[in-house]
N, C-alpha and C positions, 0 to 999 in steps of 0.2 A: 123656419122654426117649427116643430114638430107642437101637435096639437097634446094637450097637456094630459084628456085623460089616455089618448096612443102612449105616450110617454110612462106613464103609473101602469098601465098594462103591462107594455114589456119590463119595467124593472122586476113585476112580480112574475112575469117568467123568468125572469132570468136568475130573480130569488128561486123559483123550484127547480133550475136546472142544473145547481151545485148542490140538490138537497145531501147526495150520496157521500160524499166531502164532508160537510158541513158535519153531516150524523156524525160521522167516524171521527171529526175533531170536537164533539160534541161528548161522548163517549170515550173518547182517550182522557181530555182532561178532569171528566170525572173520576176517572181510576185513580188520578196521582194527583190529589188537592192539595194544596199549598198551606202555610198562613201568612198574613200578610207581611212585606218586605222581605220574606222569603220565595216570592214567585220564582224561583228561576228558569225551574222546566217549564212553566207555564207559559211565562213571559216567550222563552224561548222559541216553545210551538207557535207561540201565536207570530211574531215575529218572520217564522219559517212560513209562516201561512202567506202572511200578508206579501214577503219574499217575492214568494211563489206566483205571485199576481204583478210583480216588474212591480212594486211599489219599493220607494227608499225607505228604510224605517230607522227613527233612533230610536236607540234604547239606552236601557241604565237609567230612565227617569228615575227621580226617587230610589233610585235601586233598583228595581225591576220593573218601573212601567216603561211605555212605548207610546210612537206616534207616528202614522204612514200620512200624506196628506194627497185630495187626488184635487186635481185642479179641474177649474170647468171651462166652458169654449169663451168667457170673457167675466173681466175681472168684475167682485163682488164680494159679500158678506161670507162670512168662512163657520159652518155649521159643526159640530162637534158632536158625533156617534160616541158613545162611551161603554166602554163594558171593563166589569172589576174583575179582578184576576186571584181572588183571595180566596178562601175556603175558612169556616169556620170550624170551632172543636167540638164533634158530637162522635163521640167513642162508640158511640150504640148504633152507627149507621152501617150500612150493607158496606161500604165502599170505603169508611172511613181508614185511614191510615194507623197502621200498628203500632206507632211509636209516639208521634204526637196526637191523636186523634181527631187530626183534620178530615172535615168533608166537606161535599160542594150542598150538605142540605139546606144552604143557603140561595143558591141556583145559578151562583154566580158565573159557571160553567157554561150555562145557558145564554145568557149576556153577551159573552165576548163571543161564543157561535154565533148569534145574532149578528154583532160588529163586522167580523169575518163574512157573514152569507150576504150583509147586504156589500162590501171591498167587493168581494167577488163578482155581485148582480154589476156593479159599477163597471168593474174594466171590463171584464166580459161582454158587456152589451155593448162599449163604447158611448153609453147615454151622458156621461159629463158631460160633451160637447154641448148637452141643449141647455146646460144651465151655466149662470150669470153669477160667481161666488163660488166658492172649494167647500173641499167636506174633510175632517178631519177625524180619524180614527183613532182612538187614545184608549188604549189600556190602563187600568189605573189600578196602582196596591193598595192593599192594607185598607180597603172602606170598614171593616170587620173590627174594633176599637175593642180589641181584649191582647191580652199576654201586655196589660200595664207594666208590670214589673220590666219587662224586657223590655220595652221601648223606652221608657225610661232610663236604663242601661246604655241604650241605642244615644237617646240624646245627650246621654251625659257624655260620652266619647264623640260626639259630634257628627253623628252618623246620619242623623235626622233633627229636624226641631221640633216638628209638631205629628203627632201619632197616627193622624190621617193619608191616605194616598192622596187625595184632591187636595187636602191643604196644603202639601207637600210640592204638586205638582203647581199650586197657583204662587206659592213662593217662588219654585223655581224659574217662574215665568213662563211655563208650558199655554195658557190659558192667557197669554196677555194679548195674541190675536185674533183669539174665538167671538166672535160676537153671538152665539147662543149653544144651547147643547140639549141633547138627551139622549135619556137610554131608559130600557124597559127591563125591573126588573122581575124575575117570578112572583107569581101569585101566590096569597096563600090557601091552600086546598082549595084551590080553582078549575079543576079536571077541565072544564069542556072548553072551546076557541072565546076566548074572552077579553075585554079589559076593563081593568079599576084604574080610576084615574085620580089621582089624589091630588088634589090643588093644595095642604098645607099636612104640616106634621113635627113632631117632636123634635129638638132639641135637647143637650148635654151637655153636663159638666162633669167633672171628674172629681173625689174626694180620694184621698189616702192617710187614714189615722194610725195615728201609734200612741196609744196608752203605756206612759211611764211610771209605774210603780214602785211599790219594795219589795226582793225580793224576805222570805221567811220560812222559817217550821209551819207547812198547813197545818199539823196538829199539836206541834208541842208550845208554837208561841207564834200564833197569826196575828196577835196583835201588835206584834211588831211590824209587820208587815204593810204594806196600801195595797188592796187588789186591784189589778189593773182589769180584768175580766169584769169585775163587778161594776169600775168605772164605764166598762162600755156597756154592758148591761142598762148599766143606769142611763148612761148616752142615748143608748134602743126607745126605752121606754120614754125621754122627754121628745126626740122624734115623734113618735107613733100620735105622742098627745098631739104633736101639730094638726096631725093629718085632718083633722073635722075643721080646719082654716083653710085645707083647699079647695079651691073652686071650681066648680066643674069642669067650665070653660076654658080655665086654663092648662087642663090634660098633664096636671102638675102627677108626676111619680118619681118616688125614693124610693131607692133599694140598693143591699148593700149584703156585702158576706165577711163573714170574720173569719181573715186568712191565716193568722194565728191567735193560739187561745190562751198561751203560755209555753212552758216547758215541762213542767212535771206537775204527778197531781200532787205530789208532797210537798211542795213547795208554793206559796202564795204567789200567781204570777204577776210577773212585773214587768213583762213586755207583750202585750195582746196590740193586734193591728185589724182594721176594717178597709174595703176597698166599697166604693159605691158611687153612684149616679144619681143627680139631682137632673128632671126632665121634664121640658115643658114647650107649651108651644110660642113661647114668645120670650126673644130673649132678656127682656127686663124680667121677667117673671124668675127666667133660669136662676140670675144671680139674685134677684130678691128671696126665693124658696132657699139657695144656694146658701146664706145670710146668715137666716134663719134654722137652718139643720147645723150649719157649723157650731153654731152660738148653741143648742138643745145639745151637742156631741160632745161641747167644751163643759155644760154644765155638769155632765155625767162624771167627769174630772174634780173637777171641786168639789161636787159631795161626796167624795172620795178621798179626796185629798190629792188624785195623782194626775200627771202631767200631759195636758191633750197633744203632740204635735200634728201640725196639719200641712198636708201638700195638698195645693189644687190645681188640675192639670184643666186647658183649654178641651174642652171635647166637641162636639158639633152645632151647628148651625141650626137652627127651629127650617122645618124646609117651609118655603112661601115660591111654591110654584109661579110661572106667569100662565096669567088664564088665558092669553091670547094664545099661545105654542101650545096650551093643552088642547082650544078649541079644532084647531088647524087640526094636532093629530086625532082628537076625537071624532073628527065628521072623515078622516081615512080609515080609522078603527072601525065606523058605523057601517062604512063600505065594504070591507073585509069580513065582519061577523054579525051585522046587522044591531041597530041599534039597542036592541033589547037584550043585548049583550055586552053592552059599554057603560059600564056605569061612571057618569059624572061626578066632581067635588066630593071624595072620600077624603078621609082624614087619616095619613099614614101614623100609630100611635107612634112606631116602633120611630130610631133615627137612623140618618143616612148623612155622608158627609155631601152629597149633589144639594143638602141646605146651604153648605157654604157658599158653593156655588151658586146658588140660588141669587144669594146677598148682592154679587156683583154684576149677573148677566143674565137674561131669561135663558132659564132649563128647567125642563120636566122629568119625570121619572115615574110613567106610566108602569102596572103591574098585568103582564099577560095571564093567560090560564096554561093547562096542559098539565100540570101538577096536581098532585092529590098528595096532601098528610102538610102537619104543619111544617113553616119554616123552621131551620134549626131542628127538625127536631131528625130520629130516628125512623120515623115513617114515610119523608119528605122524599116520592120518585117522581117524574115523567112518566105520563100515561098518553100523552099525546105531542110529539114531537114537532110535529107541524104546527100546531097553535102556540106550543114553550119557544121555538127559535125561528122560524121561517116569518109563520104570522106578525112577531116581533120586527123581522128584518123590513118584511112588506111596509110596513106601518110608518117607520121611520125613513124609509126611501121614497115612499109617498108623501111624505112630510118635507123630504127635501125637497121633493120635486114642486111643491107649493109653493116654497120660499124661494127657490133658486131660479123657477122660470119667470118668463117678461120680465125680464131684466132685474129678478134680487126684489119686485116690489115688494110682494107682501115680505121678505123678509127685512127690507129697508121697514118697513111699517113697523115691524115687532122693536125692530132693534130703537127706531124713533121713541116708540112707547114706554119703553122700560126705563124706569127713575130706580137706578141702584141705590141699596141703600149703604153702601160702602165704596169706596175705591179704594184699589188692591193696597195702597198703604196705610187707611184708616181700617181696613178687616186686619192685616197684620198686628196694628197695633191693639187692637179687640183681644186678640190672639193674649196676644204678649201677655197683657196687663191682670188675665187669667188663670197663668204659671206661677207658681209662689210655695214658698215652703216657712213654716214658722215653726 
């Protein structure tokens, strides 16, 4: 049996000896971003990728995700590499697409290169053989929870149930023999070889209101009329008054856009609609703040006079990393960029669907550097390729190589450790009981 740190050496050469590869699939699929459950080319390249390494792959998960699986020299616990395939909509980006205005200034491009450079470090070297447990490679759609309207559309033809790639993929049973996972997404304006490591983070829910009014004469007889703009007006402002009720702690945020405002200005309008997110880091919080904004959005309706209806869509999981899998990959991060460049226990505000996943198995979802300018936004590039995707691949191939040598222990240990706080059919019905229109 090969001695453990020989073993994390060569995987990381053998991470830099597809760096040329890797770039060039790195930089293809930045050019042609996707949005989620739309991946097709994406899906497709990556697929050809992994091909191209004699691995079997399915695909059509969810619709366009994938999973290659590589086995090791004796049986064990089965570790889950994961990288998103989605692209998010910023029209203002270098790269973004002219039609829909998808880009990868979410990084997610970077990700599945990751996934890809460490498949490759794996066959390449032949190093499976030293470990006790498989690794499993899983591309995953739509982590990116916008174009509501259109997935909604999606479910109601029965195309999907729930909006998420991960929840999607834990429904369809993709994740029912993972015993843990991770993946490392980009940083935010993090240029230099880095990582943030976040042990918890926000959760979501979904709101969609319609303000039903009367239509009228705006100027020759509005008082015939009910405004339904001025119900959600009013809606805004009994919100806003909550907001000195939340608590720090609980990293509670609402926020919402008014997707239509009416129909004409001459007319009182009598159909205005809101879309919005109630966000927090614990999910009793989610639906209790969740509660309380419906009930502030309904009153805006009665002193109006007009009629709130409400759809509430299931959105993500609060994330609750496992500290043990963070610990593991932060003392390989410490290795790789020195420890004064790892930062411990951040708190991701933003959400990610790897919370749901969270809920049922340890996974992490550590943030490398190499980037500069924010996420999402128009300024978000790679300035350092090696620390955005290679440094990424090392990290997490060193991480298996922890868990899968001397027989799976340490990763029997983690897997020993973790008290889910779901199983896969009480998170379903979490799900469900979410979904509701009135």
């Amino acid at each position: 049996m090969m001695e453990k740190t020989e073993l994390k050496k060569l995987l990381c050469d053998a991470v830099d000896s597809v760096r040329c590869e890797v770039g060039a699939f790195a930089e293809d699929i930045a050019a042609h971003p996707e949005l989620g459950f739309f991946e097709r080319r994406t899906s497709q390249k990556l697929s050809e990728a992994l091909s191209g390494l004699g691995l079997d792959v399915k695909e059509g998960l969810a619709l366009t995700g994938l999973r290659a699986d590589l086995d090791g020299g004796a049986p064990g616990p089965r570790v889950a590499l994961i990288g998103e395939l989605d692209g998010i909509v910023c029209r203002q980006h270098p790269q973004a697409d002219p039609d829909d205005g998808a880009s990868h200034s979410c990084g997610h491009n970077l990700q599945i290169s990751a996934v890809y450079a460490a498949a490759a470090a794996l066959v390449k070297s032949g190093l499976m053989k030293e470990l006790a447990g498989s690794v499993s490679l899983i591309g995953v759609p739509a982590e990116e929870f916008i174009e509501v309207g259109r997935r909604t559309e999606m479910r109601e033809r029965g195309e999907i149930v729930y909006y998420g790639g991960k929840q999607e993929l834990v429904r369809l049973g993709v994740f029912d023999d993972v015993d843990m996972a991770m993946m490392v997404h980009a940083g935010d304006d993090q240029p230099n070889p880095s990582f943030v490591i976040p042990e918890g983070g926000n959760g979501f829910r979904i709101f969609m209101l319609r303000y039903e009014g009367r239509q009228a004469h705006a100027a020759a007889a509005p008082h015939l009329g009910v405004n339904a703009l001025y119900a959600a007006v009013a809606g805004i402002n009994a919100v806003n008054a909550l907001r000195e009720t939340f608590r720090d702690e609980d990293h509670i945020r609402v926020h919402y856009i008014i997707t239509k405002g009416g129909d004409s200005v001459n007319s009182v309008p009598d159909d205005v609609r809101l879309e919005g997110y109630v966000r927090a880091g614990n999910a009793d919080k989610i639906d209790e703040t969740f509660d309380k904004v419906i009930r502030a959005f309904r009153a805006g309706g009665e002193a109006l006079g007009a009629k709130c209806h409400v759809r509430s869509i299931a959105g993500y999981m609060p994330l609750d990393t496992s500290k043990e899998l963070n610990g593991i990959f932060a003392e390989n991060a410490d290795a790789l960029v020195g420890a004064d460049n790892v930062t411990r226990g951040a708190y991701f505000s933003a959400s990610t669907d790897l919370g749901d996943l969270a809920h049922l198995l340890p996974a992490i979802q550590p943030m490398a550097g190499g980037t500069v300018g924010a996420l999402h936004s128009k300024d978000f590039k790679v300035v350092d390729f090696d620390a955005a995707v290679l440094l990424p691949a090392k990290a997490m191939l060193m991480t298996v190589a922890d868990l899968l040598c001397d027989g799976a222990k340490l990763a029997k240990r983690v897997s020993e450790n973790f008290k889910p706080v779901y199983t896969k059919e009480e998170y379903l019905a979490v799900l469900n009981r979410k979904f509701f229109s009135e």
